[in-house]
N, C-alpha and C positions, 0 to 999 in steps of 0.2 A: 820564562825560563824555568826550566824542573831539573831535577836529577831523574832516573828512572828509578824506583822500590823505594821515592822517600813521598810521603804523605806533604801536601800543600796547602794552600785556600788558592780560590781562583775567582772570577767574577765570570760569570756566563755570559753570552751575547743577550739573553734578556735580562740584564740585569741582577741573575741570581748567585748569591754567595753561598759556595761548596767546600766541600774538606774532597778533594782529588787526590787520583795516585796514577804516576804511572807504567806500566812495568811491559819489558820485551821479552816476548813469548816465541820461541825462536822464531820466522820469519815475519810475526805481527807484534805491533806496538798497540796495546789494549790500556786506553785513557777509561778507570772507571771515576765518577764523580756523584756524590751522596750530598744531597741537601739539607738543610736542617730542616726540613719535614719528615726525611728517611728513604723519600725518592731516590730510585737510582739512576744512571744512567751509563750505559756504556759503548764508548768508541771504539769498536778495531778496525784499525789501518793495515792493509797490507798489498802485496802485487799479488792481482789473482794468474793461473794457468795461462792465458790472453795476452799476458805482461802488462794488466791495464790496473793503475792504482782502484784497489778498491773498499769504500770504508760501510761497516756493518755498523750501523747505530739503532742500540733497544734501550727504547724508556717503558719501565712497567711492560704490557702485555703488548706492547706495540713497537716494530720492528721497521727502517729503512734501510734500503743499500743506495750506494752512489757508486758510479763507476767512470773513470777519468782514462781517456786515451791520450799519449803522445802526440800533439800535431804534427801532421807532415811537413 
């Protein structure tokens, strides 16, 4: 559970402890989260053009997307 614009800790699915925020950027929700090494990382969520959820995740100089359809 967050609030949106309030700083947190969080536990990552590998096991790593971060200071998170997360804040709505008018139609995306952008989770950034900083490790105690300095690493960043960042999630944006949103509905692309398509109507198909989609999330941009960049750690350092490396970038994925994910794209989720509706089932019929």
């Amino acid at each position: 559970e967050f609030q949106p614009d309030v700083e947190f800790e969080e536990t990552t699915m590998d096991g790593r402890e971060v200071k998170a925020i997360v804040r709505i950027k008018g139609n995306k929700m952008e989770h950034t989260m900083k490790g105690k090494d300095g690493k960043e990382c960042v999630v944006v969520r949103y509905v692309n053009d398509q109507g198909q959820q989609q999330i941009d995740l960049t750690c350092g100089s490396t970038t994925a997307h994910r794209w989720f359809k509706r089932a019929d």
